[in-house]
C-alpha positions in Angstrom: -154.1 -77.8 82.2 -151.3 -75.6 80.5 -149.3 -77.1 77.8 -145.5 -77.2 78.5 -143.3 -74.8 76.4 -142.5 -76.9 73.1 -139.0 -75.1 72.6 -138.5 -77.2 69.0 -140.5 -76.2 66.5 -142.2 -78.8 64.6 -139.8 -81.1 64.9 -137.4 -79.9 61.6 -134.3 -80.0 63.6 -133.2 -82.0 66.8 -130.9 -78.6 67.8 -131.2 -77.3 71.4 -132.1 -73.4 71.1 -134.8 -71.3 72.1 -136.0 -70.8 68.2 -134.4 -73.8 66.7 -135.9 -76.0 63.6 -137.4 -72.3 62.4 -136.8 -70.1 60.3 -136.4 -66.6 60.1 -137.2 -63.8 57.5 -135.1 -60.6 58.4 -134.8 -57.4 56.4 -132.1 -55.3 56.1 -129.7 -57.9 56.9 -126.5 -57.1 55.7 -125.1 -55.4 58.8 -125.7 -54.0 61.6 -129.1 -54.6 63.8 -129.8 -56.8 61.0 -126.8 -58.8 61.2 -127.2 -59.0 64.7 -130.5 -60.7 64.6 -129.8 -63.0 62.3 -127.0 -64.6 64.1 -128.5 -64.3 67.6 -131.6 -66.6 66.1 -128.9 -68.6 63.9 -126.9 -69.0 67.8 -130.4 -70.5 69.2 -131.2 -72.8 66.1 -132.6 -71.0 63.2 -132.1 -70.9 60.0 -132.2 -67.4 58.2 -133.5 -65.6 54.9 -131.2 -62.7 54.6 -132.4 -59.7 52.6 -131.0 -56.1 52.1 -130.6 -53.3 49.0 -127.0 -53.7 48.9 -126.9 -50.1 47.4 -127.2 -46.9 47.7 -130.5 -44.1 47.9 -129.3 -41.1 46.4 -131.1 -39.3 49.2 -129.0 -41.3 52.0 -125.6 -39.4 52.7 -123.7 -42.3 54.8 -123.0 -45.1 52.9 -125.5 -47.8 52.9 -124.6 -51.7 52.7 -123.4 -53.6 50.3 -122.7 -57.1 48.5 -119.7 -57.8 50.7 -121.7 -57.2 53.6 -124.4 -59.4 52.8 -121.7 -62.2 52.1 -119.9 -61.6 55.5 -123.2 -61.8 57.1 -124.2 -65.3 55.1 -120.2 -66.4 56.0 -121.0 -65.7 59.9 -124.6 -67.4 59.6 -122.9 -70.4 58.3 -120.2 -70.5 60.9 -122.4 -70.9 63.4 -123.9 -74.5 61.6 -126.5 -72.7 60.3 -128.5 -72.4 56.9 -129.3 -68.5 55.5 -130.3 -67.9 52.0 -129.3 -64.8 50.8 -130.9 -62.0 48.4 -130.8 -58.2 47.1 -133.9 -57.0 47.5 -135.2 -53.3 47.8 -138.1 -53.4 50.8 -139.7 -51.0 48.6 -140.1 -52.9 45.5 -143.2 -55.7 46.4 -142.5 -57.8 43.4 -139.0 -58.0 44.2 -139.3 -59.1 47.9 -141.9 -61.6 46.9 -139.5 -63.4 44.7 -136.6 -62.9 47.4 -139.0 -65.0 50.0 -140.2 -67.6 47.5 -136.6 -68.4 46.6 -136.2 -68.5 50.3 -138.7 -70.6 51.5 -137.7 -72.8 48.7 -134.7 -73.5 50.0 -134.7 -73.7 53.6 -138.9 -74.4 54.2 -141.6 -72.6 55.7 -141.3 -69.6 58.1 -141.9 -69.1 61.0 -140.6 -65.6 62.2 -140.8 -62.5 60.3 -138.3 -59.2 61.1 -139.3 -56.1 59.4 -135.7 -54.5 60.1 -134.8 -52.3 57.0 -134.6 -48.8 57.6 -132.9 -45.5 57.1 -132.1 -42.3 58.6 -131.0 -39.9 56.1 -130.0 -36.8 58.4 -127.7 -34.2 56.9 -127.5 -30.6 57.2 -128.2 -30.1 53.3 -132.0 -32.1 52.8 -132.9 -33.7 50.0 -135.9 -32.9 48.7 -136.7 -36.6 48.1 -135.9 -37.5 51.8 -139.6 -37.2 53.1 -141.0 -39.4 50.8 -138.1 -42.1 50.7 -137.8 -42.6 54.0 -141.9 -43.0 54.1 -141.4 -45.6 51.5 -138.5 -48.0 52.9 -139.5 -47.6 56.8 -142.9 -47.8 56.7 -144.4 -49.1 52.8 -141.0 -51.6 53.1 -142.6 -52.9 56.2 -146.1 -53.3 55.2 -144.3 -55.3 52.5 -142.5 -57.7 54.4 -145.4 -58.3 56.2 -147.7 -59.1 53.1 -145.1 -60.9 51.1 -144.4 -63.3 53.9 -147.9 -63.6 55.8 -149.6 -66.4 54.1 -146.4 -68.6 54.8 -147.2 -68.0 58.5 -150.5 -69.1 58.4 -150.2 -71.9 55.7 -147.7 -72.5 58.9 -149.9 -72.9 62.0 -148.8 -69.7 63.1 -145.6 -67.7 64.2 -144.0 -64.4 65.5 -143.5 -61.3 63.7 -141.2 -58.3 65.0 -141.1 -55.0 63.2 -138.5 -52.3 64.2 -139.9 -49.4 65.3 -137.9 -46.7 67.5 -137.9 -43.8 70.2 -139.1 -42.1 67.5 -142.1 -44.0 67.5 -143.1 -43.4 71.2 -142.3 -39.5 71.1 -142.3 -36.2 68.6 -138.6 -36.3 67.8 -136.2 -35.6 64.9 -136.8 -32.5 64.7 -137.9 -30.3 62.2 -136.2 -31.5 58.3 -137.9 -34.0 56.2 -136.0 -36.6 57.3 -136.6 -36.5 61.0 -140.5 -35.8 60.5 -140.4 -38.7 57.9 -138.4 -40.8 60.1 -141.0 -40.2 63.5 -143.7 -40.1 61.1 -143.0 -43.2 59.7 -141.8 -45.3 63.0 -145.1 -44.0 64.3 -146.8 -45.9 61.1 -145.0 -48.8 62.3 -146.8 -49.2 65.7 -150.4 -49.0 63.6 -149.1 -51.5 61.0 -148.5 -54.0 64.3 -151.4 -53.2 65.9 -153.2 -53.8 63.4 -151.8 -57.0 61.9 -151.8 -58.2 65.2 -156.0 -58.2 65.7 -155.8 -59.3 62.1 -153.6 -62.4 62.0 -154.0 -63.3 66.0 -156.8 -65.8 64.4 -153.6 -67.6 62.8 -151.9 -68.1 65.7 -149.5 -65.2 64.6 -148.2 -63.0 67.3 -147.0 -59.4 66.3 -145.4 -56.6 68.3 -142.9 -53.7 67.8 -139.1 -53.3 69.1 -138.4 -49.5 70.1 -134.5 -48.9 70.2 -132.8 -45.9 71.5 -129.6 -44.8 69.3 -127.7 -48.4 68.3 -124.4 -48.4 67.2 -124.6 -49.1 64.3 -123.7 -47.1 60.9 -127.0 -45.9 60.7 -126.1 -43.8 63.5 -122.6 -43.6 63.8 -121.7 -41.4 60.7 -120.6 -38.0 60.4 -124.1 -36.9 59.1 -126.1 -38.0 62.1 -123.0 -36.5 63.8 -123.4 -33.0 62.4 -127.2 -32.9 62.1 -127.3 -33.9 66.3 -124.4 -31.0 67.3 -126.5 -28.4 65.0 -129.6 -28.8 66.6 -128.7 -29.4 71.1 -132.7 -30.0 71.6 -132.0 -32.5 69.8 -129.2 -34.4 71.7 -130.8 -33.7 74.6 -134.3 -35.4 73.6 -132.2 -38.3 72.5 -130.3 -38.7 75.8 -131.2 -42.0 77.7 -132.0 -42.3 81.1 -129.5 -45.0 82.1 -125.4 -43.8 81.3 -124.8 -45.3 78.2 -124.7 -42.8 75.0 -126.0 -45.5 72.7 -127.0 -49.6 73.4 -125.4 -52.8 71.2 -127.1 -54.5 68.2 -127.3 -57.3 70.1 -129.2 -55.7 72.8 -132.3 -55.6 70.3 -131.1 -58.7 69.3 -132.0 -60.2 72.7 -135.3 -58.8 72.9 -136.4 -59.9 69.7 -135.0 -63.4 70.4 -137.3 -63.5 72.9 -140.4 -62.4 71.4 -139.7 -64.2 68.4 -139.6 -67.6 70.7 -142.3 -69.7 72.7 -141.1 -67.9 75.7 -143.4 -65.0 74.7 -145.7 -67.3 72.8 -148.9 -65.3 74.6 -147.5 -61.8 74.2 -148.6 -60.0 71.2 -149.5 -56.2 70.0 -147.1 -55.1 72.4 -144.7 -51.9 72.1 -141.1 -53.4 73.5 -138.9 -50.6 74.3 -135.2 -51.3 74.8 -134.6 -47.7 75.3 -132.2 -46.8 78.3 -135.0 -45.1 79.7 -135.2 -42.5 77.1 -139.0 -42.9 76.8 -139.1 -43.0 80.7 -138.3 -38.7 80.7 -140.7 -37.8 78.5 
């Protein structure tokens, strides 16, 4: 006979939520999606390790986040009754991260969800010619390092549920034709054999794994006047990135929502799955 849902997670924390007494290891937290996610999980119980860069690639052209950022999003964690440790970390740096997520898990315990978030987008009319490999290094190398320096919690754990941002990008050949946007499909596509793999390797563990697939977020990533330009110079473009259902672009907290769920028991059984949240973009192709 099944098991009934167990909603609180080992007991830390008497809290009603759908992830509550857990906590949660998100890059890239300083705004945007990242923000998001962490205070969607913090609404439903969880307590949060917040990580980001907090400065700037010289290959990026919009601004990136920052220590004020990071701050606000601890400030809005806490407002909601909720723990979050806080650290500047550069996805890219492995020795950094580890001690980011030890200092963590020192604070606020084991975890049990994982969000490989970080990412950039570095579009500009003018390419760098260290776009390519940067944007190789922090969206898929930064992933395959939140993932390693945070695994063994998970299964010193009894398990848990690990979410890596992937995109549209990582479903179809978009982005067109700089080193950014072949990077940037390139590496998204990495993503989705990073999960797939993980998730045959650590299923053992009791450790789910599965990809989120956004369409265009509002967030600054996106909404910039380089993304802006690099979009109206190239229409093929626009028009491969135009979704299905009337909306231009979805809401953080419309990722958010799907990773609450597969981060929770509800999806405790689903695993190596590609999630779009898309508008239907994919759905043309």
């Amino acid at each position: 006979m099944q098991e009934p849902l167990d909603t609180h997670s080992k007991g830390r924390n008497a809290l009603a939520g759908r992830v509550a007494g857990k906590v949660a290891f998100i890059t890239g937290a300083a705004r945007g999606q990242g923000r998001s996610h962490a205070l969607r999980l913090a609404q439903e119980g969880a307590d949060i390790i917040a990580v980001d860069i907090c400065k700037q690639i010289d290959s990026v052209p919009y601004p990136m986040s920052t220590q004020e950022d990071l701050a606000e999003t601890a400030r809005l964690v806490e407002a909601l009754d909720r723990r979050i440790h806080i650290a500047e970390a550069d996805v890219r740096d492995r020795a950094a991260m580890q001690a980011a997520f030890d200092a963590g898990v020192a604070e606020l315990g084991p975890v049990d969800i994982v969000l490989g978030n970080a990412g950039i987008a570095p579009m500009s009319l003018a390419p760098s010619p260290d776009e390519w490999r940067d944007v190789l290094d922090v969206n898929l190398t930064g992933v395959y390092n939140t993932v390693e320096v945070a695994k063994q919690s998970l299964i010193d754990n009894g398990g848990g549920a690990i979410v890596l941002t992937s995109s549209t990008a990582g479903n179809n050949g978009m982005g067109g034709d700089s080193p950014a946007g072949l990077s940037y499909t390139a590496s998204k596509h990495g993503v989705v054999g990073l999960m797939r793999s993980y998730a045959n390797i650590l299923a053992q563990h009791s450790i789910r794994v599965n990809t989120v697939h956004p369409t265009g977020v509002n967030t600054p990533m996106i909404n910039n006047e380089y993304m802006q330009n690099f979009l109206q110079r190239d229409p093929s473009m626009g028009s491969a990135m135009t979704n299905a259902l009337p909306v231009d672009v979805v809401e953080p907290i419309d990722i958010s929502n799907a990773i609450l769920f597969l981060a929770s028991d509800e999806a405790r059984y689903v695993t190596g799955v590609v999630f779009p949240v898309d508008a239907g973009v994919t759905n043309k192709k």
